[in-house]
C-alpha positions, -999 to +999 in steps of 0.1 A: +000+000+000+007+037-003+009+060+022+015+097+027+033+109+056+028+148+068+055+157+087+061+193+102+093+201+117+093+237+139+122+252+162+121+245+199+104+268+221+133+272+242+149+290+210+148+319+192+129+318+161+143+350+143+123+343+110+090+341+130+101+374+148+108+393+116+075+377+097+058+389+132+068+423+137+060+427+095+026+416+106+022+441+129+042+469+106+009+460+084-015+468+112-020+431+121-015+436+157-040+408+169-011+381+162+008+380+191+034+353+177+048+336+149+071+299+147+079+290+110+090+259+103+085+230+073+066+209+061+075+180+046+053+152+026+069+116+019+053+093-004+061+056+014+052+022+000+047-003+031+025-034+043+006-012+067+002+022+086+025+013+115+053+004+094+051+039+074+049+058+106+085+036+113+097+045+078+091+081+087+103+084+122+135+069+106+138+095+079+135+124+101+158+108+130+188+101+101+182+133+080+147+159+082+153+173+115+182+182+141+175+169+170+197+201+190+171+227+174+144+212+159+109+191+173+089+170+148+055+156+143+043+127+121+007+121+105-001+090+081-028+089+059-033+061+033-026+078-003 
């Protein structure tokens, strides 16, 4: 089977996020004051062939321990849906 994986990596919240602070304080610079706070991170979709959910949700985790996210800076979170 198919399956898609959604995963979305963002900073910590112990660290600065300086792109989130400059996209926030454009916001407001455009009189969009009601946003008190902005994290930017990524999102990333993987197309994974496996025998079930469980085993693309492995697949995943893999990927982002060996390569999508750094583990010093970085937090991630995984959803699978079947393609």
């Amino acid at each position: 089977m198919t399956f898609t994986a959604h995963i979305t990596v963002m900073p910590l919240k112990e660290l600065l996020d300086p792109q989130g602070k400059a996209v926030n304080e454009s916001l407001h610079n455009l009189s969009i004051t009601a946003i008190q706070d902005v994290r930017i991170g990524k999102h990333i979709t993987l197309s994974i062939s496996a025998e079930s959910k469980e085993h693309a949700y492995q697949i995943a985790e893999s990927a982002c321990q060996k390569m999508l996210y750094n583990a010093v800076m970085e937090s991630y979170a995984i959803v699978i849906t079947e393609a």
